[in-house]
N, C-alpha and C positions, 0 to 999 in steps of 0.2 A: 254648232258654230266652231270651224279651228281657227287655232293662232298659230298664225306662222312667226319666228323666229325673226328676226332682222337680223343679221349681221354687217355689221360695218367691215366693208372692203379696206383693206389695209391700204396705204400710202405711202411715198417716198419721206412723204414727214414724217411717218411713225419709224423709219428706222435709220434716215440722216443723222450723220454728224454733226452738229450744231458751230459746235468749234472747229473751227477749220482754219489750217497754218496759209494764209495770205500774204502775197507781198504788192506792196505800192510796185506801182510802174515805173513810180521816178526816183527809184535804188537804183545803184548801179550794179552791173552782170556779176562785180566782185563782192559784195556784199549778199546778192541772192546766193552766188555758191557756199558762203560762207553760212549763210541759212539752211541750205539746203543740207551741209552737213551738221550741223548742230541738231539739226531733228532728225535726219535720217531721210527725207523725202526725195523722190526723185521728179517730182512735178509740184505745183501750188499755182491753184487761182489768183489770176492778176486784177487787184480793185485798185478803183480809184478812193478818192476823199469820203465820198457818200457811202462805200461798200457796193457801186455800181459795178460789175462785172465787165472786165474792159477784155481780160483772155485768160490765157493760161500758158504758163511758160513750164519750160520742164529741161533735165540735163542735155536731150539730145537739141533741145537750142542754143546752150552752150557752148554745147561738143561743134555745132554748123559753124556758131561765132570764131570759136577757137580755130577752124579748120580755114575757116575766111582768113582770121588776123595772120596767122602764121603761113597765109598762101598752100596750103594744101591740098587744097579744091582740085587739085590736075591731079591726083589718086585717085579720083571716082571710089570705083569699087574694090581698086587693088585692095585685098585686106593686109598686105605689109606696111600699106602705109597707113593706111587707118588707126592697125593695131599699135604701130609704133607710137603714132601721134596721140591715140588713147593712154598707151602706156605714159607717154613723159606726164599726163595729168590728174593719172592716177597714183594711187597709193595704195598698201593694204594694211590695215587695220588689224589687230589682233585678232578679230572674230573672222580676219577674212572677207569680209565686205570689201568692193573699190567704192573711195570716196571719193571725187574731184576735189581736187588741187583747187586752191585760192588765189594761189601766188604770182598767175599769170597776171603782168602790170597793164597788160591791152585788154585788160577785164575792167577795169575803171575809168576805158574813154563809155563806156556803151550803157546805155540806160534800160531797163527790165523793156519800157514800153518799145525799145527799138528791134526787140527779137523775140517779143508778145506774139503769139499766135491765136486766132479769133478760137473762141472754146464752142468746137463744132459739136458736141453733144452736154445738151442740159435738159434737164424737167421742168418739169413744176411741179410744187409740194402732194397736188391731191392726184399725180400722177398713180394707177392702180400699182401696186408689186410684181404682178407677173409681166406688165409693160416696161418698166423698171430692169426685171430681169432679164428679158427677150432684149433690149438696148443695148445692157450690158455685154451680152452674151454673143448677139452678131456683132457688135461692133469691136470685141475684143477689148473691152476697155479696162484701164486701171484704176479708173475716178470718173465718177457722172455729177456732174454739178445741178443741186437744185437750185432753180431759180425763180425770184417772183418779182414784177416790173424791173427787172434790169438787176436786180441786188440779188447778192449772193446770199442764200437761204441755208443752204449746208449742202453735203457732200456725200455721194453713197458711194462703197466700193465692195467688191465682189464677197472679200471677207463680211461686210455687213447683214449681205444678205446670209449667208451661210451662217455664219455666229453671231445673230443678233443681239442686243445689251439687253432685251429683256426677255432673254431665253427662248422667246418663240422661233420658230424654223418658217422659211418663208415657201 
């Protein structure tokens, strides 16, 4: 008589972020930039009161916003205007990071939930890891959101998989 081994298939639970930087929907654009630079993030899941998952907003929503307010929309693709208009809202930081600028005053007519975009990729917790990583991986992404009935469970991101918190290698 053998015994086979069981192994439990790892999960997007087993190596989520639990903690994850969130903003209400109902801040306004200048108070999100102003988050976003204090952690360092360039995107965060948008919840509501419950931690129901409503999207996910990120700086190039900003940067649309900003390019709306200031009417610059007629540069398409030119990149003199882009860059220009990038540049007046950026800054650089000691270490050389660009941070967006706060200071724009047509950043506190506009609410998080009005330049929310739906978060076109999420899991579920008991999702396997190599489906997790294959997600990750064609869709190019910088953050996968797990999620279970509509709530935000936590967050994997590329580093995750690669330097997991409890040393294992995925």
């Amino acid at each position: 008589m053998t015994t086979k081994s069981l192994t439990r298939v790892q999960t997007a639970r087993d190596v989520m972020r639990r903690e994850v930087i969130t903003v209400s929907a109902k801040i306004n654009t200048l108070e999100l930039v102003r988050m976003m630079n204090r952690y360092d993030v360039h995107g965060a899941p948008v919840v509501d009161d419950a931690r129901r998952l409503v999207g996910v907003v990120s700086r190039a929503d900003v940067r649309a916003l900003l390019r709306w307010e200031l009417g610059h929309d007629s540069g398409g693709d030119d990149p003199t205007v882009r860059e220009g208009l990038l540049d007046e809202f950026f800054r650089f930081p000691p270490a050389g990071r660009r941070v967006l600028l706060p200071e724009n005053p047509g950043l506190r007519n506009y609410a998080v939930e009005e330049i929310v975009s739906a978060a076109a990729f999420s899991v579920a917790p008991h999702t396997p890891i190599p489906t997790v990583r294959r997600i990750i991986r064609q869709a190019s992404l910088h953050r996968l959101l797990v999620v279970e009935r509509d709530r935000l469970e936590g967050m994997i991101t590329p580093f995750d998989l690669i330097f997991p918190r409890n040393g294992r290698s995925w």
